[in-house]
C-alpha positions as CSV (number, residue, x, y, z in Angstrom):
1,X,-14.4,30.3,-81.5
2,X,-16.7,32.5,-80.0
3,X,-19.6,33.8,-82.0
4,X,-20.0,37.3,-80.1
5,X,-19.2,39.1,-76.8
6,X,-20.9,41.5,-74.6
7,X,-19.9,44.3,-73.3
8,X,-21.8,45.5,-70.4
9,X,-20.7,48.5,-67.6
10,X,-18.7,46.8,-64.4
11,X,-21.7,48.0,-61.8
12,X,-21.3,46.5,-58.0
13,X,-23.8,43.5,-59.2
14,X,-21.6,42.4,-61.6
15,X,-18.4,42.5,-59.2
16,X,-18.6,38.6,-58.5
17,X,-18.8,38.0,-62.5
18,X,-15.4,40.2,-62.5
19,X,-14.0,38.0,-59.7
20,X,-15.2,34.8,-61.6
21,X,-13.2,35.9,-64.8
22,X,-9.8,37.1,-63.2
23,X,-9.7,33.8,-61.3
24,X,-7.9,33.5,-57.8
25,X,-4.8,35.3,-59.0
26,X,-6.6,38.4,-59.7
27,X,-5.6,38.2,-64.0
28,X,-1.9,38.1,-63.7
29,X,-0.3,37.7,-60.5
30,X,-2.3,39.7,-58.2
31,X,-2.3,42.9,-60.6
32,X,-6.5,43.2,-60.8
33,X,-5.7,45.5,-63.7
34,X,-5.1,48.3,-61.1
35,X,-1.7,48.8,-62.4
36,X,-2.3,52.2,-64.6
37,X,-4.4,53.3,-61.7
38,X,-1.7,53.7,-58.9
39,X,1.7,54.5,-58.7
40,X,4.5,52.1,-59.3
41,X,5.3,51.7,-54.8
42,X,1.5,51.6,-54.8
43,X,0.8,48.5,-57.4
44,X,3.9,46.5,-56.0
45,X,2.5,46.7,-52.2
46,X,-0.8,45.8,-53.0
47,X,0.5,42.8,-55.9
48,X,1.7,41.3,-52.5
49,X,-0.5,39.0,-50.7
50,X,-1.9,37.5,-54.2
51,X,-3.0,40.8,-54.8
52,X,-5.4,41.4,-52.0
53,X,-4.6,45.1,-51.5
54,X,-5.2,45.0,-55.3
55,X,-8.5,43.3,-55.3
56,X,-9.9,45.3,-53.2
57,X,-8.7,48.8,-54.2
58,X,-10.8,47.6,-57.7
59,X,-13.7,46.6,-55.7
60,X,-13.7,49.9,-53.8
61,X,-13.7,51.4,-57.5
62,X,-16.4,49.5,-58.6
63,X,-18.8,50.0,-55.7
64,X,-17.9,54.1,-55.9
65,X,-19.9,56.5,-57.1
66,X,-19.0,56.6,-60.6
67,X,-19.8,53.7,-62.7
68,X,-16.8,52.6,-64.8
69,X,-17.2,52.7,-68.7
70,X,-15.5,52.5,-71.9
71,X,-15.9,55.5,-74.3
């Protein structure tokens, strides 16, 4: 069980930390949680490849210019 999390914003330094978590399949075959982000054709082209289109539409979000956050 674990005692406590952190939450902490996903800035570009912490990208490899993201990577490290989601594993080499990206979370859930290839989907790099970018499916509420694109449209449906959009998700499904870039969940091919293992997700690499994915991956790196996330990463692209990540080092933007707004820094991601929950409310």
């Amino acid at each position: 069980m674990v005692e406590s999390i952190q939450c902490v914003s996903l800035i570009p330094e912490r990208w490899p930390d993201l990577v490290s978590l989601f594993g080499p399949g990206g979370a859930e075959d290839g989907c790099w949680c970018m499916w509420h982000r694109e449209t449906n054709q959009e998700f499904v082209a870039g969940s091919r490849r293992a997700g690499a289109a994915n991956h790196d539409a996330f990463e692209a979000l990540v080092h933007g210019a707004v820094v991601p956050h929950m409310r």
